[in-house]
mmCIF file of the protein (N, C-alpha, C, O) and its ligand, coordinates in Angstrom:
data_MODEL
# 
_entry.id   MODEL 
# 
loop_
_entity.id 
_entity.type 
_entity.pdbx_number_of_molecules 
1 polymer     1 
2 non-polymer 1 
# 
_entity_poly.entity_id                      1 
_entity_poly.type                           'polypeptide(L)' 
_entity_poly.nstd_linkage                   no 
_entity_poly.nstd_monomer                   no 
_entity_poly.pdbx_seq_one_letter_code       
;(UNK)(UNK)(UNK)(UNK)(UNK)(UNK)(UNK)(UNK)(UNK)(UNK)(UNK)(UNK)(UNK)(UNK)(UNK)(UNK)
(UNK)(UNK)(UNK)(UNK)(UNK)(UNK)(UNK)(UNK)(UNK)(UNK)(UNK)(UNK)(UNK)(UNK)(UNK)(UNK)
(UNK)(UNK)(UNK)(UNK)(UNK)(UNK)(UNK)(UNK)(UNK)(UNK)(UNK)
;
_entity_poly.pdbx_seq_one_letter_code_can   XXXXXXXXXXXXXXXXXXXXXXXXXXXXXXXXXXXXXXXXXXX 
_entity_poly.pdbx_strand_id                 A 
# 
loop_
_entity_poly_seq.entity_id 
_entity_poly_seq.num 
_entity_poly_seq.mon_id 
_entity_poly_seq.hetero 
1 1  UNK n 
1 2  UNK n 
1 3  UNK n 
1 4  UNK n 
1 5  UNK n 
1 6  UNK n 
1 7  UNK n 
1 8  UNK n 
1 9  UNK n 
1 10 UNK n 
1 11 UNK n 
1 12 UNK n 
1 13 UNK n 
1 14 UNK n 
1 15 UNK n 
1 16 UNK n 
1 17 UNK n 
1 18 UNK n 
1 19 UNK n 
1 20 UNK n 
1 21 UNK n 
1 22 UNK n 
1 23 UNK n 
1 24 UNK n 
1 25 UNK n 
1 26 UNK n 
1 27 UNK n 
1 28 UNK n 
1 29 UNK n 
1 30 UNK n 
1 31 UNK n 
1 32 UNK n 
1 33 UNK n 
1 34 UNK n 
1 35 UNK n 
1 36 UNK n 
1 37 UNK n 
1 38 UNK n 
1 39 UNK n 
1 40 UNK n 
1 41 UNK n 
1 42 UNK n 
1 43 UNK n 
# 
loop_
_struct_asym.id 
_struct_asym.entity_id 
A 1 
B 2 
# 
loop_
_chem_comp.id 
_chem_comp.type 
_chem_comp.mon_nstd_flag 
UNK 'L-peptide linking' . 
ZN  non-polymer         . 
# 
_pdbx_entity_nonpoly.entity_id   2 
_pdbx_entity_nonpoly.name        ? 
_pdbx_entity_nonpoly.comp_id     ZN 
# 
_pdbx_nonpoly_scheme.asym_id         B 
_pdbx_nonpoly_scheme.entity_id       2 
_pdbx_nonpoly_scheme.mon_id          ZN 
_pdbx_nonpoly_scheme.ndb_seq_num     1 
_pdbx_nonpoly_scheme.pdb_seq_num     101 
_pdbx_nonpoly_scheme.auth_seq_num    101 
_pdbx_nonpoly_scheme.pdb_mon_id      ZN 
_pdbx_nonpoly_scheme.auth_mon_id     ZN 
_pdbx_nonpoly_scheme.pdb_strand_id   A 
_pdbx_nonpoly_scheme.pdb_ins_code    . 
# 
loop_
_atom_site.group_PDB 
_atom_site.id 
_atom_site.type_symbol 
_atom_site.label_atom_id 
_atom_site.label_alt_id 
_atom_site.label_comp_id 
_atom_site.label_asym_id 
_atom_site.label_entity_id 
_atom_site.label_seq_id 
_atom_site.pdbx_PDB_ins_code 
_atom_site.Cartn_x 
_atom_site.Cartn_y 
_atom_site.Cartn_z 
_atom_site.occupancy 
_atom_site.B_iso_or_equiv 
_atom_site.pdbx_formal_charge 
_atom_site.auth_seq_id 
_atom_site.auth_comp_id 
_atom_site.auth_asym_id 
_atom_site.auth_atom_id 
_atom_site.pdbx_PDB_model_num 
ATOM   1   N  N  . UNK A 1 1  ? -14.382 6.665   -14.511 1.00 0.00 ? 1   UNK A N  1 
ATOM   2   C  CA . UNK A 1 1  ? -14.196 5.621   -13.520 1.00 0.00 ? 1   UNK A CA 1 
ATOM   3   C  C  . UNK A 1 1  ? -14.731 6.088   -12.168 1.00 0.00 ? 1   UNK A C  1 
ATOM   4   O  O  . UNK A 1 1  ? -14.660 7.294   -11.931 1.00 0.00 ? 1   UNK A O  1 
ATOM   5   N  N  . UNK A 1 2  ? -15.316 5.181   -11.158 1.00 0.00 ? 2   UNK A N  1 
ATOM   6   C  CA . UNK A 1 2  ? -15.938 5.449   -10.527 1.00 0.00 ? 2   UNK A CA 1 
ATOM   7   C  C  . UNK A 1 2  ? -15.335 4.997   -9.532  1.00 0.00 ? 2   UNK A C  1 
ATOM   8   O  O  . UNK A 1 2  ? -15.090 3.791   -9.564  1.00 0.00 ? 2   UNK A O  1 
ATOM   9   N  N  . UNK A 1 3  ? -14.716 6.103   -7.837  1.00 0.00 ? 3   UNK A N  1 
ATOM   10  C  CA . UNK A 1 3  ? -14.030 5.526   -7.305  1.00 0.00 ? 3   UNK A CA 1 
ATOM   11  C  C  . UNK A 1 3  ? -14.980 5.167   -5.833  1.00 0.00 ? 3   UNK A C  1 
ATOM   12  O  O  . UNK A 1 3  ? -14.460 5.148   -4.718  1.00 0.00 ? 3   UNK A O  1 
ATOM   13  N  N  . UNK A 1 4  ? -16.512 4.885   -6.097  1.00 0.00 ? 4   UNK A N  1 
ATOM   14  C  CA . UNK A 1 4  ? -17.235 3.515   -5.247  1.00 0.00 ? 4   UNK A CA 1 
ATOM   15  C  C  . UNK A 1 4  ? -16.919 2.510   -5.483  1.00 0.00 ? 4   UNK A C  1 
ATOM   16  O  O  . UNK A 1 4  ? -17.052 1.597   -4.668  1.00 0.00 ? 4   UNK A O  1 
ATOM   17  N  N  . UNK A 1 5  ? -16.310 2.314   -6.864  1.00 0.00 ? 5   UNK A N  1 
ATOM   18  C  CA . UNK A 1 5  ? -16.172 1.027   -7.296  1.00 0.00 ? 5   UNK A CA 1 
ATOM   19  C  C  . UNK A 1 5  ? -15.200 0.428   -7.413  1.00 0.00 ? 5   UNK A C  1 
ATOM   20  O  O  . UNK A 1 5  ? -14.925 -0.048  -8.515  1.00 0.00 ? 5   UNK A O  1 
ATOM   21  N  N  . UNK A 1 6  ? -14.186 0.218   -6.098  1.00 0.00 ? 6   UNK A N  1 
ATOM   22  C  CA . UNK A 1 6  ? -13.438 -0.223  -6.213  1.00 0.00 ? 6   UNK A CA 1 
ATOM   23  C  C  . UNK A 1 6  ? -13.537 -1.461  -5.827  1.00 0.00 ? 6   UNK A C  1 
ATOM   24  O  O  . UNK A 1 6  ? -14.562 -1.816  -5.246  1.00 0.00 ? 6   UNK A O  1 
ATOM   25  N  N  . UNK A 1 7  ? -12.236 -2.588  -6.132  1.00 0.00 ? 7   UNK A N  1 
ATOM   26  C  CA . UNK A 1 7  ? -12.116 -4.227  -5.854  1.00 0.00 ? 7   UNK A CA 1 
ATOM   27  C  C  . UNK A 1 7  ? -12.145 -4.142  -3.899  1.00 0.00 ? 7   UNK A C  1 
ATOM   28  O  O  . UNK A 1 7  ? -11.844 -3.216  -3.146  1.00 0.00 ? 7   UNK A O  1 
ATOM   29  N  N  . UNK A 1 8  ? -12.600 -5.425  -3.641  1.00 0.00 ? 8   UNK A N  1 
ATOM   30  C  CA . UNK A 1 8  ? -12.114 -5.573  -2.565  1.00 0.00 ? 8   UNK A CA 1 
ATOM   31  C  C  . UNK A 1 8  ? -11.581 -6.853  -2.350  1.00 0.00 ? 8   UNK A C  1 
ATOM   32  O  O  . UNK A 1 8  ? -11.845 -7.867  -2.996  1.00 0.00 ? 8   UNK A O  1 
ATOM   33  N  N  . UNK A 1 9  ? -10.638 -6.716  -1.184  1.00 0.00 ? 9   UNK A N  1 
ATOM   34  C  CA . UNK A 1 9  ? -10.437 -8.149  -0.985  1.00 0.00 ? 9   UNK A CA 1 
ATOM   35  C  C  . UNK A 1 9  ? -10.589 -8.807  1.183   1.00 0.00 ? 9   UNK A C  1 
ATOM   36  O  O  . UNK A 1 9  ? -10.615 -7.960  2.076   1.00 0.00 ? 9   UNK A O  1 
ATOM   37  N  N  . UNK A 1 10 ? -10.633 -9.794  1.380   1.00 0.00 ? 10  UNK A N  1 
ATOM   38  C  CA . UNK A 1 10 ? -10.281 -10.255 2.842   1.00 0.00 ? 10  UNK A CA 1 
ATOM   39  C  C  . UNK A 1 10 ? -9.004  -10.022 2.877   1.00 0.00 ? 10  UNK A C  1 
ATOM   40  O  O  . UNK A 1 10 ? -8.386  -10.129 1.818   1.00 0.00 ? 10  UNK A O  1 
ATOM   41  N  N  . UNK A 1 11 ? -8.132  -9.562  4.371   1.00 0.00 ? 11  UNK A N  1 
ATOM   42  C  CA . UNK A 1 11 ? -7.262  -9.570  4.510   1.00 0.00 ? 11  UNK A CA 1 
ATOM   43  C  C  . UNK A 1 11 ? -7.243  -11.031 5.041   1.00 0.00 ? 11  UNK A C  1 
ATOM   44  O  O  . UNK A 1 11 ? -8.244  -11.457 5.617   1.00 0.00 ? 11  UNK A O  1 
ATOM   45  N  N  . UNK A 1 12 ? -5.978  -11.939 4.845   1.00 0.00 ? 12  UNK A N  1 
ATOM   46  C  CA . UNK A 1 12 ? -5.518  -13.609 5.631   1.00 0.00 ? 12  UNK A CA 1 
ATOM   47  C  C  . UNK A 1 12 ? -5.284  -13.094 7.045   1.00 0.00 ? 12  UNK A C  1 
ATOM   48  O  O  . UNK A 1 12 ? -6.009  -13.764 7.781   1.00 0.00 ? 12  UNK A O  1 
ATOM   49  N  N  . UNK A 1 13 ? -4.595  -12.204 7.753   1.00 0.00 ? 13  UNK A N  1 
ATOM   50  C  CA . UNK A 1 13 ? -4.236  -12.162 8.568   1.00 0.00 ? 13  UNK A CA 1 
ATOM   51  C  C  . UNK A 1 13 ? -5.439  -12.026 9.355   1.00 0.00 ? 13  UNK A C  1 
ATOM   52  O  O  . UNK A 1 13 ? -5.986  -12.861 10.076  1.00 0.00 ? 13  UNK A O  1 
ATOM   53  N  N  . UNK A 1 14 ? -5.880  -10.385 9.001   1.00 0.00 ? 14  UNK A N  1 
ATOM   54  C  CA . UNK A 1 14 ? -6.995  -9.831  10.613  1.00 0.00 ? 14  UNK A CA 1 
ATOM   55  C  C  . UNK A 1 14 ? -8.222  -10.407 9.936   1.00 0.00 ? 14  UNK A C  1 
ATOM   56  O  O  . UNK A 1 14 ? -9.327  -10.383 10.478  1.00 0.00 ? 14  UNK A O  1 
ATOM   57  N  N  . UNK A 1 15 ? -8.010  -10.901 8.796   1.00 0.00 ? 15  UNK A N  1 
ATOM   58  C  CA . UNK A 1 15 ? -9.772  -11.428 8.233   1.00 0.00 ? 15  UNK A CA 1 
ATOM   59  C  C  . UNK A 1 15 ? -10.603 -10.147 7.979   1.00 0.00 ? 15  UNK A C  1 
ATOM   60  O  O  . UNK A 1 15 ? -11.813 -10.281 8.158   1.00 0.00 ? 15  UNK A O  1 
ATOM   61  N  N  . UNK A 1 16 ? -10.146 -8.885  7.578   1.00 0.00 ? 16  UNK A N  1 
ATOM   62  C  CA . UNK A 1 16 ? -10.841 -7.515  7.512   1.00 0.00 ? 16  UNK A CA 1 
ATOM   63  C  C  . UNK A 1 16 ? -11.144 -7.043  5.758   1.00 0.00 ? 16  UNK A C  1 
ATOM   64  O  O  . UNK A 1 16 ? -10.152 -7.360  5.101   1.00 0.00 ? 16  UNK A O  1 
ATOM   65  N  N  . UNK A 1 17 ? -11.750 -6.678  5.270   1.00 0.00 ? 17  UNK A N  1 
ATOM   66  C  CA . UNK A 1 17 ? -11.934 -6.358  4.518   1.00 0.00 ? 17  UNK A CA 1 
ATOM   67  C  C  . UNK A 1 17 ? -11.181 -5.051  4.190   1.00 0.00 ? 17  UNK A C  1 
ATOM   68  O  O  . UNK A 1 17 ? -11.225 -4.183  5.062   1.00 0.00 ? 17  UNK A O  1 
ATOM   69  N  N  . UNK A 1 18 ? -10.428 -4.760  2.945   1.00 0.00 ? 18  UNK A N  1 
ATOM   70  C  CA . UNK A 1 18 ? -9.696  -4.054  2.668   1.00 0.00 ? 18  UNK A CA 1 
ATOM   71  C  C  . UNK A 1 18 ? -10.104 -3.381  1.350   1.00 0.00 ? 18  UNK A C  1 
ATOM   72  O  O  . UNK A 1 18 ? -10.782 -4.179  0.703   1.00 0.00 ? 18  UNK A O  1 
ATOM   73  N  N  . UNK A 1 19 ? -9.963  -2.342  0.780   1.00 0.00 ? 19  UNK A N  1 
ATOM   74  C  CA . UNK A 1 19 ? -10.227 -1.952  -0.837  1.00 0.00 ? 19  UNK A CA 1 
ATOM   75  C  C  . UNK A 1 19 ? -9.016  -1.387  -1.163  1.00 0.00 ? 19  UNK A C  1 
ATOM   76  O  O  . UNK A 1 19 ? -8.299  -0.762  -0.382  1.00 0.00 ? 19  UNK A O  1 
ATOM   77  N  N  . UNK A 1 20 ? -8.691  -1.714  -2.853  1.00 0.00 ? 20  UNK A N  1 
ATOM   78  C  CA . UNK A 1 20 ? -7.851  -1.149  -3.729  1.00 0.00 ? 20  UNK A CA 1 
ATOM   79  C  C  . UNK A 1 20 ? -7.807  0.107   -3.409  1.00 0.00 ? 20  UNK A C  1 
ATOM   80  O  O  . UNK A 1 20 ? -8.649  0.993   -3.262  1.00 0.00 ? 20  UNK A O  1 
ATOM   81  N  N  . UNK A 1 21 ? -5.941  -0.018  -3.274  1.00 0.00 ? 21  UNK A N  1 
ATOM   82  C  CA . UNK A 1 21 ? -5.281  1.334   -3.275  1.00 0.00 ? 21  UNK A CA 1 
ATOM   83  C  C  . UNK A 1 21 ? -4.256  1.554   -4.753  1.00 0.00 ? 21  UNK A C  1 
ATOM   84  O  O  . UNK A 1 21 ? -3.520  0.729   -5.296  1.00 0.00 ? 21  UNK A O  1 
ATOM   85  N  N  . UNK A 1 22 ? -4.446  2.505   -5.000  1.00 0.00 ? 22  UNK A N  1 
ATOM   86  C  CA . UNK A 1 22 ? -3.525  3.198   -5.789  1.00 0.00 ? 22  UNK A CA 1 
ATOM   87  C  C  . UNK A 1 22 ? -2.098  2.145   -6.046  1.00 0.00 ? 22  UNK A C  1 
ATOM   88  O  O  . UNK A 1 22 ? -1.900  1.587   -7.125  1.00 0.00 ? 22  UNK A O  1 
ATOM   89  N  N  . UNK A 1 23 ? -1.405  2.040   -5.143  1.00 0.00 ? 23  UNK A N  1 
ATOM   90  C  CA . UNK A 1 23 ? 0.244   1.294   -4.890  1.00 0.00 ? 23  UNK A CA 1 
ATOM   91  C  C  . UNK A 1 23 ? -0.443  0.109   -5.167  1.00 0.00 ? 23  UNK A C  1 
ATOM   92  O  O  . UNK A 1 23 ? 0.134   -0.733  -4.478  1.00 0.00 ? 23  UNK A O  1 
ATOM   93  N  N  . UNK A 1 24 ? -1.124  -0.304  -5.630  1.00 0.00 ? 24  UNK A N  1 
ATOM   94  C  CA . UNK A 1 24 ? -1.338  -1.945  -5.721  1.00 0.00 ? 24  UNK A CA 1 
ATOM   95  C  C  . UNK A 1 24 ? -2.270  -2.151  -7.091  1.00 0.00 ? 24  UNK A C  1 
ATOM   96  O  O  . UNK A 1 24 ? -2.908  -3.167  -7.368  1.00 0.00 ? 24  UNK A O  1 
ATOM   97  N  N  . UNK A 1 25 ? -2.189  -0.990  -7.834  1.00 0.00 ? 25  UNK A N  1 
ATOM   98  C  CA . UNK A 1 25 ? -2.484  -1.485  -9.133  1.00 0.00 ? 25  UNK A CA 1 
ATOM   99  C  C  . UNK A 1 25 ? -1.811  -2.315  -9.936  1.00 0.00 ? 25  UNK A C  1 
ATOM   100 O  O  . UNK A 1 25 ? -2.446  -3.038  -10.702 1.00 0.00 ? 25  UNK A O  1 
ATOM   101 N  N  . UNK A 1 26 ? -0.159  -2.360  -9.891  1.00 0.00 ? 26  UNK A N  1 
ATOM   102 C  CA . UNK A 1 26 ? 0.379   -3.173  -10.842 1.00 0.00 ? 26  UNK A CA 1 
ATOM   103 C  C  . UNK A 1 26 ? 0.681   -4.586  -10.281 1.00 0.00 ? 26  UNK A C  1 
ATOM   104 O  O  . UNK A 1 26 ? 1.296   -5.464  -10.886 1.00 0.00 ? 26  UNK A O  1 
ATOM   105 N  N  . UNK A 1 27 ? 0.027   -4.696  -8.726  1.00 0.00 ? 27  UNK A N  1 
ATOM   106 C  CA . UNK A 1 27 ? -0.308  -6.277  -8.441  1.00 0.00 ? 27  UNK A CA 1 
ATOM   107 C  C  . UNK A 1 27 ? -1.361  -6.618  -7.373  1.00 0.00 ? 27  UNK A C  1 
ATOM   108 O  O  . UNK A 1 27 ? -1.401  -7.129  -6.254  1.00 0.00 ? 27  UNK A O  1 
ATOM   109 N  N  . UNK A 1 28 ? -2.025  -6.187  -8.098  1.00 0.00 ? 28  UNK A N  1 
ATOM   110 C  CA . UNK A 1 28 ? -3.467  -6.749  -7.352  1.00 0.00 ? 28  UNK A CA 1 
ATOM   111 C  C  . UNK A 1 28 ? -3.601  -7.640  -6.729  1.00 0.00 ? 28  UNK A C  1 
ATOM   112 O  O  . UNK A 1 28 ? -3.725  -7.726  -5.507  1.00 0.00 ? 28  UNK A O  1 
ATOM   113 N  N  . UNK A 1 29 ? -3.590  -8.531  -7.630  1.00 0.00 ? 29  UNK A N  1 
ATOM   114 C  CA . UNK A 1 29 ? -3.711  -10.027 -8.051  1.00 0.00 ? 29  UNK A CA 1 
ATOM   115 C  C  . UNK A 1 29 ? -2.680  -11.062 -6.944  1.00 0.00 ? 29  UNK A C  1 
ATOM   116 O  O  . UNK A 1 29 ? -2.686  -12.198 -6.470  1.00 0.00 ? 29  UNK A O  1 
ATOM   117 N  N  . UNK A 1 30 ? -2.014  -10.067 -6.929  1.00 0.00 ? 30  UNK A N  1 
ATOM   118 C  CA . UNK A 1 30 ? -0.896  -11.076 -5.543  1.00 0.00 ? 30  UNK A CA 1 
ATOM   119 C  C  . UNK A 1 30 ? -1.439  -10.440 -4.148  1.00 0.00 ? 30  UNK A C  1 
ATOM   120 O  O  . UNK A 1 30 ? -1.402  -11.106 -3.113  1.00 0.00 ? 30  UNK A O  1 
ATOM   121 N  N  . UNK A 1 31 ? -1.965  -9.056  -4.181  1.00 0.00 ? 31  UNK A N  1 
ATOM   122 C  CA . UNK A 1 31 ? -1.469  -8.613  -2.715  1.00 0.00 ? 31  UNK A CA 1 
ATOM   123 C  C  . UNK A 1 31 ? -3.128  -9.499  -1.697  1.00 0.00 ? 31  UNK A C  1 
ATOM   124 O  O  . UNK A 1 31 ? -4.317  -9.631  -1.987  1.00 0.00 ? 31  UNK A O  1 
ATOM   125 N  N  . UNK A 1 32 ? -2.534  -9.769  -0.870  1.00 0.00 ? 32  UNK A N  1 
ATOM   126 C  CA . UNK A 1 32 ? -3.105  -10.949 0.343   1.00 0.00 ? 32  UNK A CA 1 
ATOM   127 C  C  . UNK A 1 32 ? -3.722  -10.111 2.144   1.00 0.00 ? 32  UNK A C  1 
ATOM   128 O  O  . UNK A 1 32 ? -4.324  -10.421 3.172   1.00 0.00 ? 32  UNK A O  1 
ATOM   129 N  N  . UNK A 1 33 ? -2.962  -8.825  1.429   1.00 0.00 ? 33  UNK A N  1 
ATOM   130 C  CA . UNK A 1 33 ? -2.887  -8.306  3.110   1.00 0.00 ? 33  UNK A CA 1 
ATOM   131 C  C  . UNK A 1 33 ? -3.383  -7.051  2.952   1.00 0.00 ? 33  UNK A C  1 
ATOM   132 O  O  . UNK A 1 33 ? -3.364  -6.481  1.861   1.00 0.00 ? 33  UNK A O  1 
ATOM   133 N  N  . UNK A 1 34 ? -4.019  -6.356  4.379   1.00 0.00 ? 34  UNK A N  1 
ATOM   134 C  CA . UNK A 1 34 ? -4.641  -5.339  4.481   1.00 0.00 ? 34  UNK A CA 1 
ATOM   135 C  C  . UNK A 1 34 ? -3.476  -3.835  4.379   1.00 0.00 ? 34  UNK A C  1 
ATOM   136 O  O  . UNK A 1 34 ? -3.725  -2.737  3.880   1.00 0.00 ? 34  UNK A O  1 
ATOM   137 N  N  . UNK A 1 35 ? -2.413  -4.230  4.935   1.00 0.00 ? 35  UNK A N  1 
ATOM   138 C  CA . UNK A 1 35 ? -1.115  -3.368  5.016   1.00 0.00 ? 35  UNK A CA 1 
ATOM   139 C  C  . UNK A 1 35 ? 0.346   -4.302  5.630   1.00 0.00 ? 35  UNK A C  1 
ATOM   140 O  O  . UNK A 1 35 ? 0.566   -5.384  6.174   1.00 0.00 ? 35  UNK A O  1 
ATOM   141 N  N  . UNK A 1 36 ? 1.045   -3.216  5.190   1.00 0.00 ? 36  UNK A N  1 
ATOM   142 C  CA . UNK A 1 36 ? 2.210   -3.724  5.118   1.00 0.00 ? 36  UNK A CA 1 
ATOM   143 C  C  . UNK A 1 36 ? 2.750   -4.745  6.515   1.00 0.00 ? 36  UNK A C  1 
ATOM   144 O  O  . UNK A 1 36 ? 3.504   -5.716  6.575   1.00 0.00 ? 36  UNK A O  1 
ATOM   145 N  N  . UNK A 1 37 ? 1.787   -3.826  7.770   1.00 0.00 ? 37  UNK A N  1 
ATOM   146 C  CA . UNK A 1 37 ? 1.987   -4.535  9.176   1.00 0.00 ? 37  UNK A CA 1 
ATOM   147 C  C  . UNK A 1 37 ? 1.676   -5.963  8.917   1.00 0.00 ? 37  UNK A C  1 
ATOM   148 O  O  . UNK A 1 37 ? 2.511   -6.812  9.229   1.00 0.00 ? 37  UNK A O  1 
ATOM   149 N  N  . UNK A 1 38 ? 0.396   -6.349  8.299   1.00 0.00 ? 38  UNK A N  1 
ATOM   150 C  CA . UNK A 1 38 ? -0.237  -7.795  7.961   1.00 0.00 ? 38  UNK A CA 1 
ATOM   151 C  C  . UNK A 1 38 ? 0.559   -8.658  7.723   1.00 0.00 ? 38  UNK A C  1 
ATOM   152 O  O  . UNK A 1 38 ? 0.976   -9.531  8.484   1.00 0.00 ? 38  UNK A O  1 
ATOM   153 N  N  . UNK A 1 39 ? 0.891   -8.407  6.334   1.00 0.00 ? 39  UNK A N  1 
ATOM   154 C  CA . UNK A 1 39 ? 1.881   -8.879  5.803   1.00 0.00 ? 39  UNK A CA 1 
ATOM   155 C  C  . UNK A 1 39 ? 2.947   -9.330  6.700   1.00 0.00 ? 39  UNK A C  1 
ATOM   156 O  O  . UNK A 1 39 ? 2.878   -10.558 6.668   1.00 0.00 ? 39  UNK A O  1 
ATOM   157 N  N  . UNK A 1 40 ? 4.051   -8.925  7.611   1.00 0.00 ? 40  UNK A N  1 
ATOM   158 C  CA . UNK A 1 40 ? 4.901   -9.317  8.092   1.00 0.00 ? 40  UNK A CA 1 
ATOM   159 C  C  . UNK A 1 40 ? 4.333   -10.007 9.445   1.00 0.00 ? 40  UNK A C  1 
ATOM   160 O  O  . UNK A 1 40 ? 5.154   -10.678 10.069  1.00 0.00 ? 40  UNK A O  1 
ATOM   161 N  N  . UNK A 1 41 ? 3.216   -9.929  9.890   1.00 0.00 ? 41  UNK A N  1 
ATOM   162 C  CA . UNK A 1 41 ? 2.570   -10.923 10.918  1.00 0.00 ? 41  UNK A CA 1 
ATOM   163 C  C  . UNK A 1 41 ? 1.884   -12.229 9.988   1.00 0.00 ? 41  UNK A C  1 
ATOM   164 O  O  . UNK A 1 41 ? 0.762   -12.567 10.365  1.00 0.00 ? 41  UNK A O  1 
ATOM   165 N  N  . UNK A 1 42 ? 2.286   -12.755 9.171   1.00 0.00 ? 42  UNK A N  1 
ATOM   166 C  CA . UNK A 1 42 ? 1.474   -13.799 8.324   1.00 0.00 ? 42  UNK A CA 1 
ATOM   167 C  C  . UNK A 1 42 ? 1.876   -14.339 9.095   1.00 0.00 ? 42  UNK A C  1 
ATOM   168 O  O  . UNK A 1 42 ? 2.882   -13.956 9.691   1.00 0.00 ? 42  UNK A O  1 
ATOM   169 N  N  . UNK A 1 43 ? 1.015   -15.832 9.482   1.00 0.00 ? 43  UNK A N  1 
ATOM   170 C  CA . UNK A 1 43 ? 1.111   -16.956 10.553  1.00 0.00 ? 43  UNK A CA 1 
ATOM   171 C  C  . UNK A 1 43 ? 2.121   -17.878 9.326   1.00 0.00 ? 43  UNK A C  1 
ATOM   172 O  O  . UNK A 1 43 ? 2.564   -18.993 9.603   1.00 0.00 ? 43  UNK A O  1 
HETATM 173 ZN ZN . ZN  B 2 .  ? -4.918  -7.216  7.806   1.00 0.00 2 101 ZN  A ZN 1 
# 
């Protein structure tokens, strides 16, 4: 496995581009935010 190749996603909040971490393998698919700060500033 090749770790260039990881997913990325937009963060909603700062609009930043973020890549797969480790802690967010078993929900990818939900997480929306760049970090945990994001997350609790969602508009
Ligand atoms: Zn963010």
């Amino acid at each position: 496995m090749k770790k260039v190749n990881l997913p990325q996603k937009i963060c909603v909040v700062c609009n930043k581009p973020y890549a797969w971490r480790k802690k967010w393998e078993k929900n990818w698919n939900e997480v929306k935010y760049c970090s945990e700060r994001c997350r609790r500033n969602k508009v």
